[in-house]
C-alpha positions as CSV (number, residue, x, y, z in Angstrom):
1,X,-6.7,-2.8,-49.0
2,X,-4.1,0.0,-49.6
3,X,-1.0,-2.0,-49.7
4,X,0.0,-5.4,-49.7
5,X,1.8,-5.7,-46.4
6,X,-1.6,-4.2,-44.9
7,X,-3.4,-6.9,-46.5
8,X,-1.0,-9.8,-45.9
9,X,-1.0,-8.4,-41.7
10,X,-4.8,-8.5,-42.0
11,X,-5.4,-11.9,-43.5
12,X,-2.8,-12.9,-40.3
13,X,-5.2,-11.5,-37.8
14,X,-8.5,-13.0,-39.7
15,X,-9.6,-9.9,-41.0
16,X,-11.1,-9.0,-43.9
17,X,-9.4,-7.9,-47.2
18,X,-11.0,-7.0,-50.6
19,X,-9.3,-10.4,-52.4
20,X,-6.8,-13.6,-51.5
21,X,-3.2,-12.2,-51.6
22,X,-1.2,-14.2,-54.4
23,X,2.6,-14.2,-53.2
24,X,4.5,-16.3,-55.0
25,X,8.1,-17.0,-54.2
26,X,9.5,-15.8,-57.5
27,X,13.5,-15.2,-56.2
28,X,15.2,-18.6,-57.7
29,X,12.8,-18.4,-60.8
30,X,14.0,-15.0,-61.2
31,X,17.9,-15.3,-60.6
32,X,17.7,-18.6,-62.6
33,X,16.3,-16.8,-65.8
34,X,18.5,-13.8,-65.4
35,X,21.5,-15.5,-65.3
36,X,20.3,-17.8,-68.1
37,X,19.0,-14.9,-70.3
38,X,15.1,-16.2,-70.5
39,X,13.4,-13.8,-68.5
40,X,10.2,-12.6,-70.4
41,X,10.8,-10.8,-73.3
42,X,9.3,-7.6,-71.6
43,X,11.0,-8.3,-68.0
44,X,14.6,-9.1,-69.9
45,X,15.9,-5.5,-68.3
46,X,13.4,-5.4,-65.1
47,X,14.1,-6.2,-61.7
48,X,12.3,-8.4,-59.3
49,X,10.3,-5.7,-57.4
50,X,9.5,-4.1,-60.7
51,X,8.0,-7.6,-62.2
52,X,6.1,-8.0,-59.4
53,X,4.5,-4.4,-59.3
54,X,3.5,-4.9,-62.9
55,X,1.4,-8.0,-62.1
56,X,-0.1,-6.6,-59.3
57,X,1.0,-9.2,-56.9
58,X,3.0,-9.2,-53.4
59,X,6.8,-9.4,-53.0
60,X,8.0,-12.9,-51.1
61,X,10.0,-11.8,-48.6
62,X,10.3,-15.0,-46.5
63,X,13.1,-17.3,-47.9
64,X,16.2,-15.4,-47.6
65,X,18.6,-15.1,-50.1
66,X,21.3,-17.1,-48.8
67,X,23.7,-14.9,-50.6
68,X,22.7,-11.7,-48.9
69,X,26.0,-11.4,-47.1
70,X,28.5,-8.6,-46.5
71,X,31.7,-10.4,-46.1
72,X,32.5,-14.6,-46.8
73,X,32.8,-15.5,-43.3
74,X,29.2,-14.3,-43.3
75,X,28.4,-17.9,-44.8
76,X,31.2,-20.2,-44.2
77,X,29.2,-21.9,-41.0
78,X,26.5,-22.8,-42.6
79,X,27.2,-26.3,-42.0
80,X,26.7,-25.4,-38.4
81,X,23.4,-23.9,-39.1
82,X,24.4,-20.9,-38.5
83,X,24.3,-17.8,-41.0
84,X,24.9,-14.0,-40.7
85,X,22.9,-12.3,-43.8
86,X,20.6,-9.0,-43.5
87,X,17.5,-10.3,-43.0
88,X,18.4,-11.7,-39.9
89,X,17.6,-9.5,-36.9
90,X,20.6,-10.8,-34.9
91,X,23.9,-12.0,-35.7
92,X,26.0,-14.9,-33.9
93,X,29.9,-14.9,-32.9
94,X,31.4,-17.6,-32.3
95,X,33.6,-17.2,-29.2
96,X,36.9,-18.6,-28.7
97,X,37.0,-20.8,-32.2
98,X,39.8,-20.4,-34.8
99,X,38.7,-21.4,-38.1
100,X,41.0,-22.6,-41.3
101,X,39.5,-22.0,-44.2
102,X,40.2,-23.6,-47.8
103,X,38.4,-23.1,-51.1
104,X,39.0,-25.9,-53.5
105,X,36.9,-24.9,-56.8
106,X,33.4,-25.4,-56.2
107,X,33.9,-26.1,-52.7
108,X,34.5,-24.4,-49.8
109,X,36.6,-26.7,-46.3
110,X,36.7,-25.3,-42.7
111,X,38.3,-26.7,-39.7
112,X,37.2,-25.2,-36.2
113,X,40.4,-25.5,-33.5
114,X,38.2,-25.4,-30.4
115,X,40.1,-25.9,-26.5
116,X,37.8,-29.6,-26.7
117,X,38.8,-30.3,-30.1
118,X,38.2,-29.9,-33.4
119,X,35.7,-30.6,-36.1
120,X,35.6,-30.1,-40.1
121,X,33.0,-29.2,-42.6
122,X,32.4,-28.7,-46.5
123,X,29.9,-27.3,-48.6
124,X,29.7,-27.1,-52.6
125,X,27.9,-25.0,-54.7
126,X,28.2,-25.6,-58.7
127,X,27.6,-24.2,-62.0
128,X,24.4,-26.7,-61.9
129,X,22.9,-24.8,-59.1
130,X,23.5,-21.2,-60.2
131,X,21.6,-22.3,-63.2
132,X,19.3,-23.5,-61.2
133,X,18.7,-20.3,-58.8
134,X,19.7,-22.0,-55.7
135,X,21.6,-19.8,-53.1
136,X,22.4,-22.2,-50.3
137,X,25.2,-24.4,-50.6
138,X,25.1,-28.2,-50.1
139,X,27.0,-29.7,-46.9
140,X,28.7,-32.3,-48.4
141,X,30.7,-33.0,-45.2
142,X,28.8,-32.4,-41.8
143,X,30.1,-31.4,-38.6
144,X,29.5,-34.9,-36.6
145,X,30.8,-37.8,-38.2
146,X,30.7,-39.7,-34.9
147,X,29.6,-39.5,-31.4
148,X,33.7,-38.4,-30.5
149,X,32.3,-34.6,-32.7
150,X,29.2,-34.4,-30.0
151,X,31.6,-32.1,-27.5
152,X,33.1,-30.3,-30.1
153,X,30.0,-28.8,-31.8
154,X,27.8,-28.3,-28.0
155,X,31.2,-26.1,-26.9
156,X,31.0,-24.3,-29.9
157,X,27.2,-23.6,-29.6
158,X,28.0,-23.0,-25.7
159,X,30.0,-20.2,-26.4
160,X,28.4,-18.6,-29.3
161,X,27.3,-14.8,-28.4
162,X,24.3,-13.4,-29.7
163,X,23.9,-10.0,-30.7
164,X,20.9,-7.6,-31.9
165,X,21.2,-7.0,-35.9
166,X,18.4,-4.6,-35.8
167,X,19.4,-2.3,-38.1
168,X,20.5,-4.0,-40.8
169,X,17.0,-6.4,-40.6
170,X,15.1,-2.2,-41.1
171,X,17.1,-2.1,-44.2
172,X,15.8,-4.8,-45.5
173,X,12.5,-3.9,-44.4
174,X,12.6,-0.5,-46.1
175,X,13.5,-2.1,-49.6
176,X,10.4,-4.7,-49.2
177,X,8.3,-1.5,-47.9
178,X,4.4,-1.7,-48.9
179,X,5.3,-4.8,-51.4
180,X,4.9,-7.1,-48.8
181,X,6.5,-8.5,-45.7
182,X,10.0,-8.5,-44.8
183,X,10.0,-12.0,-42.7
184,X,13.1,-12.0,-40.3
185,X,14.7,-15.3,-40.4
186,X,15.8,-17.1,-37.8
187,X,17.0,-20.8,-38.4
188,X,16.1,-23.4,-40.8
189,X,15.8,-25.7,-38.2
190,X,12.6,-26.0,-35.5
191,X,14.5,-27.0,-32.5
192,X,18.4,-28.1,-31.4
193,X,17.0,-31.5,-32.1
194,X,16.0,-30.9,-35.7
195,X,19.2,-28.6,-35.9
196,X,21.3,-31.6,-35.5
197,X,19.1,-33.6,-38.0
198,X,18.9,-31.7,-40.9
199,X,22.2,-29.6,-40.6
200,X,25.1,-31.3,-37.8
201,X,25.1,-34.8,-39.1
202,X,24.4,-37.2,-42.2
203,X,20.5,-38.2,-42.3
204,X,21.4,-42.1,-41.6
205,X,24.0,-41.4,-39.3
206,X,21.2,-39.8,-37.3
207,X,18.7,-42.2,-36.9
208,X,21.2,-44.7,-36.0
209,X,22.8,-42.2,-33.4
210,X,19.3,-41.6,-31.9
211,X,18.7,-45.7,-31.2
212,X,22.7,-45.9,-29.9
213,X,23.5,-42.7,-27.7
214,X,20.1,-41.0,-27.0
215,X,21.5,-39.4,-23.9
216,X,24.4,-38.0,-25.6
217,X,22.3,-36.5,-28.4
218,X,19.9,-34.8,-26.0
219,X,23.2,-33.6,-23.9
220,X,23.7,-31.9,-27.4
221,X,20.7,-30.5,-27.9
222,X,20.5,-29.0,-24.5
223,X,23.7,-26.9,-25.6
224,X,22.0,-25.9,-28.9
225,X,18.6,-25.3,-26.8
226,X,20.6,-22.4,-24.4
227,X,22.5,-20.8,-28.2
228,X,18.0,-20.9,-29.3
229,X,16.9,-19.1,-26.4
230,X,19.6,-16.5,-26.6
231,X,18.2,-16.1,-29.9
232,X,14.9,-15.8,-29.4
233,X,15.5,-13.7,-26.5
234,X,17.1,-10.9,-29.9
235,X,14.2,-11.5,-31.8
236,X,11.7,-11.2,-29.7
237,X,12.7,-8.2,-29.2
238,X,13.3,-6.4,-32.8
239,X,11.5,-4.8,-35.3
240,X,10.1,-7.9,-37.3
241,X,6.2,-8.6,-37.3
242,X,7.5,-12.3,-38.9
243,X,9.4,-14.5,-37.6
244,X,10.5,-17.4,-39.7
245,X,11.9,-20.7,-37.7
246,X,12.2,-24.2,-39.0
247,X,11.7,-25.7,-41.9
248,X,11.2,-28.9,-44.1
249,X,9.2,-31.0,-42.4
250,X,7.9,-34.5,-43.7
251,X,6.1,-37.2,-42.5
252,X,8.8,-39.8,-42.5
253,X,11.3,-38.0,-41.5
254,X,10.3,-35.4,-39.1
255,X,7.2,-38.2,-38.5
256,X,4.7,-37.3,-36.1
257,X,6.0,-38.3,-32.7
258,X,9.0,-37.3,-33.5
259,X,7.9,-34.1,-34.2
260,X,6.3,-33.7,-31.3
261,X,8.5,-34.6,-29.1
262,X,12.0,-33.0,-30.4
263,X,10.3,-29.9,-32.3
264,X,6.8,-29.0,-31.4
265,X,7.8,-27.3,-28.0
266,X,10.5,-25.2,-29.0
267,X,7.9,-23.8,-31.7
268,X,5.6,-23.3,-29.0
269,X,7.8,-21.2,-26.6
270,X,9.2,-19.3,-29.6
271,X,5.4,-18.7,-30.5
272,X,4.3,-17.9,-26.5
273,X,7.8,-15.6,-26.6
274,X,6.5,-13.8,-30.2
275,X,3.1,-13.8,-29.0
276,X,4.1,-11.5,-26.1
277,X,5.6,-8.8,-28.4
278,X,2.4,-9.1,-31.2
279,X,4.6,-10.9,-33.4
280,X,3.6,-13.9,-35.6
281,X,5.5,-17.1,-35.7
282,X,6.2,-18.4,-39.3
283,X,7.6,-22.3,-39.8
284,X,8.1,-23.9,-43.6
285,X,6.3,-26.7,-43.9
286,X,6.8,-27.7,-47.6
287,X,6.7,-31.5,-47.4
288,X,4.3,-34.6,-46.8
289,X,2.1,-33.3,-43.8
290,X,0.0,-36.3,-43.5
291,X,-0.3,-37.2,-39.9
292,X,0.9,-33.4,-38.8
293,X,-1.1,-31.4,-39.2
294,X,-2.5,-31.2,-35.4
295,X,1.0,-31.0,-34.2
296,X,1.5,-27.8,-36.1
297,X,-1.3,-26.4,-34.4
298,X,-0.1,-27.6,-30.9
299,X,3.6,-26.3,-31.5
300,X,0.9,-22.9,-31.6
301,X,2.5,-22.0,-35.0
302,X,0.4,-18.5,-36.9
303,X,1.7,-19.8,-40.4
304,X,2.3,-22.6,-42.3
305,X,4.7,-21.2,-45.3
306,X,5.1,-23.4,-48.2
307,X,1.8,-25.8,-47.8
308,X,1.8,-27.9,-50.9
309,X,-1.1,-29.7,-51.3
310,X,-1.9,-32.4,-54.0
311,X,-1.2,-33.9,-56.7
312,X,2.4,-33.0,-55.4
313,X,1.2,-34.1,-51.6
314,X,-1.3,-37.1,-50.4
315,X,-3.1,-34.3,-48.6
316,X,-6.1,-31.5,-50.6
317,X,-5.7,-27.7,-49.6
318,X,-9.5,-28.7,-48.1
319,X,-7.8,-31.1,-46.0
320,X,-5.6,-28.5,-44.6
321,X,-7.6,-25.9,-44.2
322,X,-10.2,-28.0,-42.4
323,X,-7.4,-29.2,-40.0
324,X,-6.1,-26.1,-39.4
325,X,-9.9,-24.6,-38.8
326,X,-8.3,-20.8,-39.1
327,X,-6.1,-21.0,-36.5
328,X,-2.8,-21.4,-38.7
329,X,-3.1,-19.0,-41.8
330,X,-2.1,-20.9,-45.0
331,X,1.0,-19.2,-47.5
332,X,1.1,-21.4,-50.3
333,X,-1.8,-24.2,-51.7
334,X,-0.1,-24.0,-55.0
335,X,2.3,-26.9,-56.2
336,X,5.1,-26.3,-58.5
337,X,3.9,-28.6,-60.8
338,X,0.9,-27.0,-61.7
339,X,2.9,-24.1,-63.7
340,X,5.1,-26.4,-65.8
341,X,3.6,-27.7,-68.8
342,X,5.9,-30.9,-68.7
343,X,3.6,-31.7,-65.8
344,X,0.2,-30.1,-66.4
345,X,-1.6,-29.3,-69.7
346,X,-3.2,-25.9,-70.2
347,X,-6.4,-28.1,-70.4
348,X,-5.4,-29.7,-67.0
349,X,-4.2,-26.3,-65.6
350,X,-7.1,-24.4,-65.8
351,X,-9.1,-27.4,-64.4
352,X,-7.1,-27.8,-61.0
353,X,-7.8,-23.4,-60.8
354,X,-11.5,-23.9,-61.1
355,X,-11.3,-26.7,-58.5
356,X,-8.9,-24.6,-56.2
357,X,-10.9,-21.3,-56.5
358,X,-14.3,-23.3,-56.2
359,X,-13.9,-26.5,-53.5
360,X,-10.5,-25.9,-52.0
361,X,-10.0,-22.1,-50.9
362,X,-13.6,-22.3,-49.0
363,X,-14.1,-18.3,-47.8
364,X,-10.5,-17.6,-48.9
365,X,-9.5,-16.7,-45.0
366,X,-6.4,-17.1,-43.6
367,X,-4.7,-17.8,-47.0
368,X,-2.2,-16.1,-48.8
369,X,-1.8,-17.8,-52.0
370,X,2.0,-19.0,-53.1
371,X,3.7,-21.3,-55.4
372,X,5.0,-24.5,-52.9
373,X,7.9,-24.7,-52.7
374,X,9.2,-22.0,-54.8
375,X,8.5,-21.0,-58.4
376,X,10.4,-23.4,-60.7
377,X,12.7,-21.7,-63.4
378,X,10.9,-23.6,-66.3
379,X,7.1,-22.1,-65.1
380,X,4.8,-21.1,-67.9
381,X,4.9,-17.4,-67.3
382,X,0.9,-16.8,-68.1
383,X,0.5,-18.8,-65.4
384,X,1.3,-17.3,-63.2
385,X,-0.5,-14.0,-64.3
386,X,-3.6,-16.3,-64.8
387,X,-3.5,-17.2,-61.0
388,X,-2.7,-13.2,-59.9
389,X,-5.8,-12.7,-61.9
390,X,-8.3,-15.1,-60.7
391,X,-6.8,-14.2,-57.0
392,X,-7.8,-10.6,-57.9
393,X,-11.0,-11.3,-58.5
394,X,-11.8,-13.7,-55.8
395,X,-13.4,-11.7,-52.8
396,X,-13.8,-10.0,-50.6
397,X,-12.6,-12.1,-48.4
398,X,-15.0,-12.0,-44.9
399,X,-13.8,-14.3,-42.0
């Protein structure tokens, strides 16, 4: 192939390339190690881009950097879920909300004054994470601490305005050019429903709010639903070939029929919506997939980013691949753990990469190879050029 992005767009549409793309999420090893001053002697002066033209590999573009902002009310509701950063193809305003804002330290407080009331949130981010690469904060308050926040947060989401961001999502595009593709995020939630699990409310709380008031939750999450499919409606349209929507699924708590019901068909609506502009649906599915699998290929998903398979997982990258029988393309098969040497010898290493290149990958289709999750700061940096390698030299690849 002539270019990554080429190759990574055929291996999407089942075609065949002249190797397995390796693109390994290298952004929080890299910003970790930079700010720590342990980048590879070589790479101490080198960028991101320029590392990952020297070994030959594809720029991850999928993850955005949650730091990517213009301004600081770009970021501050992100306990609502909502963020405004450049890879995003749209941005939201929120519509008749006054915000008060306080930054304590480490911490950052808001209160939204809404005409139904008003809600508060706060997020952290310390010295423990920068070291650590991370870019998102941590909600250490959430927006519903009670069934009394439920009218509060679906008038905010009621009245939040959607607009095209199309221009800024081409200049991120441009800088990821040939390297790869530049995935347009969307939300790190699947549907309203998951919204409100993973970002709106404490994990506990939730649960106990889904046995108690059921009918006020989905209330809710019909308010989110309408804010989604003004979303989508912006995407759908834009420049993207990638469109990134949910993530961090797990088997016990995203577990199967709840998956199914709550977050499967908004994925498949987004994907029939994408589908119509030749657009691919992306979803992160980076946790314990045991049990669902087949609801990832009803929800009519094109990629499962982040597949982390075992010893990190109950589940082989066979396993997946078999259940997914090329209809979802694969980005990951990787764990983390396999490139620290507090986990892995070099002896045990190189004998989980002549199982994965020789029983796991099968024909190498519909696979682009990645470190699940992400790569962790610590990784053995030969490694990682030993996989580039072996990827290299594993083709073609013939559907």
């Amino acid at each position: 192939m002539t270019n990554y992005r080429e190759k990574l767009l055929a291996t999407l549409r089942g075609e065949p390339t002249d190797s397995i793309p390796f693109v390994p999420r290298l952004d929080l090893w890299y910003k970790s190690n930079k700010y720590r001053g342990t980048l590879p002697y070589k790479y101490r002066n080198a960028t991101l881009m320029e590392i990952v033209e020297d070994l030959g590999i594809g720029y991850h573009s999928v993850v955005p950097d949650f730091f990517d902002y213009k301004d600081l009310l770009d970021v501050v509701d992100r306990p609502l879920g909502i963020y405004r950063l450049r890879t995003l193809p749209y941005r939201t305003v929120l519509r008749e909300v006054k915000r008060n804002i306080t930054y304590q330290g480490d911490s950052t407080l808001v209160e939204y004054q809404t005409p139904v009331g008003n809600i508060t949130t706060k997020v952290t981010y310390t010295e423990e994470m920068r070291k650590a690469g991370v870019t998102i904060t941590h909600i250490e308050e959430h927006a519903i601490k009670s069934v009394k926040d439920y009218e509060v947060v679906g008038w905010i989401f009621d009245h939040a305005e959607v607009e095209p961001a199309y221009d800024n999502y081409l200049i991120a595009k441009e800088e990821v050019g040939d390297k790869g593709l530049a995935v347009a995020f969307v939300s790190l939630a699947g549907s309203a429903m998951h919204l409100i699990q993973r970002e709106l409310i404490d994990y506990n709380l939730f649960f106990y709010e889904l046995y108690d008031h059921p009918r006020e939750l989905e209330w809710l999450a019909d308010k989110i639903n309408g804010y989604f499919q003004r979303v989508f409606d912006v995407v759908a349209k834009s420049p993207a070939e990638v469109v990134f929507v949910g993530a961090n699924y797990d088997n016990k708590i995203t577990y199967p029929p709840f998956f199914r019901k709550h977050i499967a068909p908004t994925l498949a609506a987004a994907a029939d919506t994408l589908h119509r502009q030749g657009k691919f649906l992306l979803t992160h599915t980076d946790g314990e997939n045991r049990g669902l699998l087949e609801a990832y290929v009803e929800s009519k998903i094109d990629i499962a980013d982040s597949i982390c398979p075992a010893p990190m997982t109950s589940l082989s990258l066979r396993e997946v691949r078999d259940a997914f029988a090329g209809k979802i393309t694969i980005w990951g098969g990787i764990p983390s753990i396999s490139v620290l040497e507090s986990s892995m010898s070099d002896y045990e290493f190189d004998a989980f990469l002549d199982d994965l290149f020789s029983n796991q990958v099968g024909k190498g289709d519909h696979l682009i190879l990645s470190i699940a999750d992400t790569t962790p700061p610590d990784a053995k940096f030969s490694r990682i050029e030993k996989i580039a390698k072996l990827a290299r030299e594993f083709g073609p690849v013939r559907p």
